[in-house]
C-alpha positions in Angstrom: -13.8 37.7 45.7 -14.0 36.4 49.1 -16.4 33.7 48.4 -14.0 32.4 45.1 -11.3 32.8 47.7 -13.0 30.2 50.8 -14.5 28.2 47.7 -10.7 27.5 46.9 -9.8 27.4 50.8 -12.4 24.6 50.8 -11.4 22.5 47.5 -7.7 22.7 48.8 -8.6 21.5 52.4 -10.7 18.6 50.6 -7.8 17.5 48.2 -5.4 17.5 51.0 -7.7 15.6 53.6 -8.4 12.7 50.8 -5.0 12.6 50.2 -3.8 12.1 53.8 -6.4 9.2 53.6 -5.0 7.5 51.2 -1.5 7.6 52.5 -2.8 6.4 55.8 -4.6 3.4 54.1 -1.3 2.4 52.0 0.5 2.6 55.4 -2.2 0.5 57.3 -2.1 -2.2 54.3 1.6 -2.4 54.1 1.8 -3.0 58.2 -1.0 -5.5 57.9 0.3 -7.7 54.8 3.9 -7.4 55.3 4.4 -11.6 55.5 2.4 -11.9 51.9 5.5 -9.3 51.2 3.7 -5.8 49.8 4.0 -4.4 46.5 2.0 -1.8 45.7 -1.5 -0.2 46.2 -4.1 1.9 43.7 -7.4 3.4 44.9 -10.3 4.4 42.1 -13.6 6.1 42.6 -16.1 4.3 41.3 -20.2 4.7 41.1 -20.2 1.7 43.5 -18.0 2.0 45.9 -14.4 2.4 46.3 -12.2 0.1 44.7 -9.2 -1.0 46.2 -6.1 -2.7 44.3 -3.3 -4.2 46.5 -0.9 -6.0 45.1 1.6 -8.8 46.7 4.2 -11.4 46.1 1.7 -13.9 47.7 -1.9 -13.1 47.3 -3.0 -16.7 49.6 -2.2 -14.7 52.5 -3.8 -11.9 52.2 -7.2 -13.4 51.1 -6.7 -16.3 54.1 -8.5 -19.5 54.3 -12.3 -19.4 52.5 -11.7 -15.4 52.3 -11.6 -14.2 55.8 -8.6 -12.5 56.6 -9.7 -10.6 53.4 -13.3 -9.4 54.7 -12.0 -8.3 58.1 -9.2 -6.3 56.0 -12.2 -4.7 53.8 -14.3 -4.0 57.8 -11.7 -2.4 59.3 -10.8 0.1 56.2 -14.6 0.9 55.6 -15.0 1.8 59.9 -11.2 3.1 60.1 -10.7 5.2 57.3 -14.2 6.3 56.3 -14.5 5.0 52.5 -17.8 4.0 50.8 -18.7 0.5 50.0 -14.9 -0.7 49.6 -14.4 -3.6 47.7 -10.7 -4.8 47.8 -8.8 -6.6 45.1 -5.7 -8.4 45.7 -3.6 -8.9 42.5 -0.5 -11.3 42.2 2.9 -9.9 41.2 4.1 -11.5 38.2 8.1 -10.3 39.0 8.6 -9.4 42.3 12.9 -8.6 41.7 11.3 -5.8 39.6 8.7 -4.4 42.4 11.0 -1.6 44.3 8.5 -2.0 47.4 9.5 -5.7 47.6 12.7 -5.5 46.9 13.0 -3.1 49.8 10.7 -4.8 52.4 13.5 -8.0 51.7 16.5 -6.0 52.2 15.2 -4.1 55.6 14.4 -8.1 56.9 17.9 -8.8 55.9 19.1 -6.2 57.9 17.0 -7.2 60.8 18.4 -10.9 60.5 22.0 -9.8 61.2 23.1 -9.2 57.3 25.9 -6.8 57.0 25.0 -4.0 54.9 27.1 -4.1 52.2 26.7 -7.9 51.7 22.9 -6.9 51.6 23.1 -4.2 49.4 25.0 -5.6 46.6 23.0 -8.9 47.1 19.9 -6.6 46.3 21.3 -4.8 43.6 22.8 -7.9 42.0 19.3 -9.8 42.1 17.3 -6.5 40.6 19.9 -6.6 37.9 19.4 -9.9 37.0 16.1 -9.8 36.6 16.2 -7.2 33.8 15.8 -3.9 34.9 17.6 -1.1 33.2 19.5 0.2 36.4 18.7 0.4 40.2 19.6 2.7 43.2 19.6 1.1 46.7 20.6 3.3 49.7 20.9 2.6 53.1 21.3 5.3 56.2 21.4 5.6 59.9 23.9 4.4 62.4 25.5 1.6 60.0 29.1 0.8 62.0 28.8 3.4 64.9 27.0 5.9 66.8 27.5 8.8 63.5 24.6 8.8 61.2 26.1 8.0 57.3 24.7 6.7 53.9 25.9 4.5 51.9 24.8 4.0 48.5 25.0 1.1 45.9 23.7 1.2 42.6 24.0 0.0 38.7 22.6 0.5 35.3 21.2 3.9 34.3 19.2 6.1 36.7 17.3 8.6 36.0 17.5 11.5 38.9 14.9 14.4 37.8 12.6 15.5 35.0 10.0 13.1 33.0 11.4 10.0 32.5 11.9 9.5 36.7 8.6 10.1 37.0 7.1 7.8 34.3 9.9 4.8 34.4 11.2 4.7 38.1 9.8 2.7 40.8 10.1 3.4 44.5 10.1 1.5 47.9 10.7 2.6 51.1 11.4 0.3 54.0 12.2 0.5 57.7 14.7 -1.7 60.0 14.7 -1.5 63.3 18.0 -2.7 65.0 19.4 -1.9 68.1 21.5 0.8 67.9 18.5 2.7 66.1 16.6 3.1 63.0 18.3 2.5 59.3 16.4 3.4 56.8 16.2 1.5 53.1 15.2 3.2 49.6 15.1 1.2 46.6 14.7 2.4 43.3 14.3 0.5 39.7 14.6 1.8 36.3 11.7 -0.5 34.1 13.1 -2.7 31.9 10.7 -1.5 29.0 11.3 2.4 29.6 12.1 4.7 26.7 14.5 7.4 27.6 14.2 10.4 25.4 18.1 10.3 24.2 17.6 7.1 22.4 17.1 6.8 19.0 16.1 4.3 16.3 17.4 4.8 12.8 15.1 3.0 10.5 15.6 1.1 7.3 16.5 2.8 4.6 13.2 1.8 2.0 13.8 0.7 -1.1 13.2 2.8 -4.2 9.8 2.0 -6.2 10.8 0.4 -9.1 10.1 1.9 -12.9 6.8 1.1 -13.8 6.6 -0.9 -16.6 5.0 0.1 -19.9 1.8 -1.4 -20.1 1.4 -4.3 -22.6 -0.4 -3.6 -25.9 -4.1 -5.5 -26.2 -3.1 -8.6 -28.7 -6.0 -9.1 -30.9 -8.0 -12.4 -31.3 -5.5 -14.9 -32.2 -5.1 -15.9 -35.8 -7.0 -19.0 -36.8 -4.6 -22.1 -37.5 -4.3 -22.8 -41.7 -5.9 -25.5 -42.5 -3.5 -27.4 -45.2 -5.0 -27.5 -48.6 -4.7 -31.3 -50.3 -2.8 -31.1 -53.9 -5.0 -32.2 -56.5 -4.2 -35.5 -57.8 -5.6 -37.7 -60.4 -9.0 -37.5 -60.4 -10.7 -41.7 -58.9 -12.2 -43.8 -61.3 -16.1 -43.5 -61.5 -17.8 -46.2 -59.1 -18.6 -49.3 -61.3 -15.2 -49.0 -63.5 -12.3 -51.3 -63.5 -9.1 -49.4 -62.6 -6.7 -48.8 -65.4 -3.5 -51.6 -65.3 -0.3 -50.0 -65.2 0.9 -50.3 -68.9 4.7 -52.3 -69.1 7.5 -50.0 -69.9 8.8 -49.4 -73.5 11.8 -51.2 -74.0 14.9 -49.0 -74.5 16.3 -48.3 -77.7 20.3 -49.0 -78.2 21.9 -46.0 -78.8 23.1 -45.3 -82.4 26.4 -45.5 -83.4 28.0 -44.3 -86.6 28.8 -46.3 -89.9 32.3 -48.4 -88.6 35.0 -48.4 -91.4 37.1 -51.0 -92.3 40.6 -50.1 -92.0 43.4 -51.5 -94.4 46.5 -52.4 -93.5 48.2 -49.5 -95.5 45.7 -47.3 -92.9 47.0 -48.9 -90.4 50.7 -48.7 -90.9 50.4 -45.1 -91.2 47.9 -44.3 -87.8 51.0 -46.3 -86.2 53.4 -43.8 -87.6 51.5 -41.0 -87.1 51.8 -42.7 -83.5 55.1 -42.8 -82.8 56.0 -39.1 -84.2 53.3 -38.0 -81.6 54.9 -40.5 -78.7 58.6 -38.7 -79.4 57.4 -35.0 -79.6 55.5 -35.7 -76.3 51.7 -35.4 -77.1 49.6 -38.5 -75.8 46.7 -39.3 -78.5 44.5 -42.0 -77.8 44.1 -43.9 -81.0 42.8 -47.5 -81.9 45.3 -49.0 -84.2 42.8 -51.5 -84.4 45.9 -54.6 -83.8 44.3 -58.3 -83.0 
């Protein structure tokens, strides 16, 4: 038990002396490459060496002219601070209104340069606002308007105080400015525009019901071959060497008959006209031919 118990003794004392290393380097880098305006720093273990990320809002100055001011940087943290084979890589900061280190480094300069601190303050929240972040938190203490130590605070947006989401989605920077009456000390922090807060949620589409399928078409057969039409049979052509027939002249017509015509006499005649005129007075039309030149 006592062995486990110094083995742990030992691994704690290990963890905590790397970690005071690293917080010395960050506070080294930010003092040396405050002009090229600090934004961040990560620190990997690789088989090589020790690779060493800084990032700033200007990378020209920290690399300097032909790379020098870079190599004495990557001396005096290999003979200062102890790490193998560091190899230091300076990475440009694509929005700096976004980077919480920045943004606080700018304020605390403000302050120095005679800026009132409300004037600052909303300046610095405005700007952070406007370059898309979700919300931001900026506070400012020390001796402010007199010799009493106060805070003020100035903020906008959603914040996130505690749990998770702080942890995943808020950036912070810490800055010092040193006036005469003392110290005042600046805090930034910035929501990411892309964070994902646990109380929002997405209602999707509804999706379309999957139409019916459709019955499946029966197999047609082979399609029916077309009729051929089938010629009428006509009069049968003249053997080869024969004259054709002439067309034979029509018959002449034949007068139709008529029947054996009478001669009428005149005593005939008187009565067909009497026989006429009774008919004419009791109203009955007969067509008769009295047969009168």
């Amino acid at each position: 038990m006592a062995n486990e118990a110094a083995t742990m003794r030992r691994k704690d004392k290990r963890i905590i002396v790397e970690n005071m290393r690293r917080v010395l380097l960050k506070e080294y880098l930010m003092k040396e490459t405050r002009r090229a305006g600090f934004g961040g720093l990560d620190i990997q273990r690789t088989p090589m060496g020790t690779r060493v990320t800084l990032l700033a809002e200007r990378p020209g100055l920290v690399i300097g002219r032909k790379g020098s001011a870079i190599k004495n940087l990557t001396e005096a943290v290999e003979q200062r601070f102890r790490f193998d084979n560091p190899q230091i890589e300076v990475q440009e900061v694509e929005r700096p209104a976004l980077n919480a280190q920045i943004m606080a480094e700018k304020l605390s300069n403000a302050l120095e340069r005679g800026w009132h601190f409300r004037r600052a303050g909303h300046s610095t929240v405005r700007r952070i606002m406007e370059a898309g972040a979700k919300g931001c938190l900026v506070v400012i203490a020390g001796k402010l308007t007199g010799q009493r130590h106060r805070r003020e605070k100035f903020k906008s947006g959603h914040i996130k105080y505690c749990g998770e989401p702080r942890y995943l989605w808020m950036d912070r920077g810490f800055a010092i400015a040193k006036l005469k009456p003392g110290v005042i000390g600046v805090t930034v922090e910035v929501m990411n525009p892309l964070a994902k807060l646990p109380d929002e949620i997405e209602v999707a589409a509804a999706r379309e019901a999957p139409a019916e399928a459709a019955p499946m078409p029966e197999p047609e057969g082979p399609e029916p071959e077309p009729e051929i039409p089938v010629p009428e049979p006509g009069p049968a052509p003249p053997p080869e060497g024969e004259p054709e027939p002439e067309d034979e002249p029509p018959l002449p017509e034949e007068p139709a008959e008529t029947g054996p015509q009478v001669k009428k006499s005149k005593v005939a005649t008187k009565r067909l006209k009497k026989v006429l005129k009774e008919s004419k007075e009791l109203g009955v039309e007969v067509d008769v031919d009295v047969g009168e030149k």
